[in-house]
C-alpha positions in Angstrom: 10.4 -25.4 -0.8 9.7 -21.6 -1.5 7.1 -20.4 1.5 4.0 -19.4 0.3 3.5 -15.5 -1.3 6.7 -16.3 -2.8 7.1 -15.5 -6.4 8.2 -19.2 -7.5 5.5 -20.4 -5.4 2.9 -19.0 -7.7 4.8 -19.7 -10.8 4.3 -16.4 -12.0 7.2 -15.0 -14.0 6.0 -11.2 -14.3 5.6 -11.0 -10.9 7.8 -8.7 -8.8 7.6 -8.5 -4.7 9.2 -5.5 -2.9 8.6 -4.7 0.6 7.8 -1.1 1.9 5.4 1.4 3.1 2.5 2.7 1.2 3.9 6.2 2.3 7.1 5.7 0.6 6.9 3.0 -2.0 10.1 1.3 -3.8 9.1 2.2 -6.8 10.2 5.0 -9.4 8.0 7.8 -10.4 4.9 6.7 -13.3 5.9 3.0 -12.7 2.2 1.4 -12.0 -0.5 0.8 -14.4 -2.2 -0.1 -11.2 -2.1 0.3 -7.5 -4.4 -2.3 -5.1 -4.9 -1.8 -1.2 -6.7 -4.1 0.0 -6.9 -2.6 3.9 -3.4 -1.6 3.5 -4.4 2.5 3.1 -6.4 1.9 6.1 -3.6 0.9 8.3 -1.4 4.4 7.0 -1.7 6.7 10.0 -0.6 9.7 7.2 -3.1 8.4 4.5 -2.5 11.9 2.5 1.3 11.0 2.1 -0.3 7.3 1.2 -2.6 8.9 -1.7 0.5 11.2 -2.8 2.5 7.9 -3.1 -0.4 6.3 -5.5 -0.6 9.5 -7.0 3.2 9.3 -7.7 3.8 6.2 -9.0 0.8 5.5 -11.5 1.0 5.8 -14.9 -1.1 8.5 -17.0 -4.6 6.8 -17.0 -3.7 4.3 -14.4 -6.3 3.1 -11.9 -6.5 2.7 -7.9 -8.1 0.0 -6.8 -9.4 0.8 -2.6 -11.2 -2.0 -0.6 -10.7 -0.4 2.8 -12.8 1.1 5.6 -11.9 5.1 6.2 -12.6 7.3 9.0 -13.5 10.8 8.3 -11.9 12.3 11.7 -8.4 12.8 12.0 -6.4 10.1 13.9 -4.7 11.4 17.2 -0.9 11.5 17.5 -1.2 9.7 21.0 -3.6 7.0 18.8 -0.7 6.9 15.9 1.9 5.9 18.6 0.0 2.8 19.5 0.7 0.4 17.2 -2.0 -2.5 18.6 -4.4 -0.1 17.2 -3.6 -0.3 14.0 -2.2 -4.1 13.2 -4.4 -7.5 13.6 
């Protein structure tokens, strides 16, 4: 039985998973009509390389779709080396 996030779980045939990093997505260049982050940008401890990503692999006209929380200060380097402060 496929675990559950699985494309033949949700018996969705134009759906396609592929693990990676917002800061370096596996995806080519003007690939995405869309891009979604739903708290994902707010985990990125470089979220200017994350937006560069987005920026990279939309399509002309495609949308961004952000339902995160942002801080307006700049993280510490001694902050981005703990990782318990920025997974659940």
């Amino acid at each position: 039985m496929p675990g559950p996030g699985t494309r033949s779980a949700s018996r969705l045939t134009q759906v396609e998973f592929r693990e990676g990093y917002l800061e370096e997505l596996p995806v080519e260049d003007g690939w995405a009509d869309v891009v979604i982050s739903n708290g994902v940008a707010n985990l990125c401890p470089d979220k200017m390389q994350a937006y560069g990503e987005i920026h990279r692999v939309l399509k002309p006209g495609g949308r961004m779709q952000i339902a995160d929380i942002m801080v307006d200060k700049p993280v510490s380097q001694e902050a981005k080396r703990k990782i318990d402060l920025w997974t659940g």
